[in-house]
C-alpha positions in Angstrom: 0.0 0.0 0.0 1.3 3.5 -1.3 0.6 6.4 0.9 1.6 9.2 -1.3 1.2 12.3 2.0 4.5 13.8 2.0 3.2 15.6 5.2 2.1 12.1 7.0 5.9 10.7 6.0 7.6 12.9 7.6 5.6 12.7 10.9 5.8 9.0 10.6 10.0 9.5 9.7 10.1 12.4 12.7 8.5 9.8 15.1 10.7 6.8 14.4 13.5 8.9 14.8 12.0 9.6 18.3 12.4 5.6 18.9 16.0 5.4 17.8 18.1 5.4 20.9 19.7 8.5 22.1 17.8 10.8 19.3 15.3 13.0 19.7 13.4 15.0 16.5 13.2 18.4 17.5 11.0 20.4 14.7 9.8 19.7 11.1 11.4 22.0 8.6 10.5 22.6 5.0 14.0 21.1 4.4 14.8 17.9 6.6 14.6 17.6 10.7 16.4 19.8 13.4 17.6 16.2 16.1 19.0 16.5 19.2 21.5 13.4 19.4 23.0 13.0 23.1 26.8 12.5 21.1 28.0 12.6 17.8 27.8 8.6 17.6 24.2 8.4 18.1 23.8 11.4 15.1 26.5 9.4 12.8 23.4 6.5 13.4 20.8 8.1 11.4 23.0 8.7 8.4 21.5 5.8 5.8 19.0 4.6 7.9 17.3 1.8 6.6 13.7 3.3 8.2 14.6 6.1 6.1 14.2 4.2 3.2 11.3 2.5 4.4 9.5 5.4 4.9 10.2 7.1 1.6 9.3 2.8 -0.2 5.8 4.6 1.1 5.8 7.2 -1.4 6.8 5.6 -3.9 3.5 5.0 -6.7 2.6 1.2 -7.5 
């Protein structure tokens, strides 16, 4: 199932980031996410995240 809501996607993308230990997504920005990582390591984490990718599979038409 395709959910093409660009809007809902990047909730859903803000909120997993939320789950990902030592991370916290701060605001929504027309360009990407302002997170709070509590050290560089956990910040390194979220580059290539494989959610990432699952979240933007949703956008993607069938």
């Amino acid at each position: 199932m395709a959910v093409n809501n660009p809007g809902f996607n990047k909730m859903l993308y803000a909120n997993v980031i939320n789950l990902t230990p030592g991370t916290l997504t701060v605001d929504i920005t027309k360009d990407g996410y302002i997170i709070h990582a509590l050290n560089e390591n956990f910040a390194k984490g979220l580059d290539g995240f494989i959610l990432e990718k699952l979240v933007l599979k949703l956008e993607e038409k069938k």
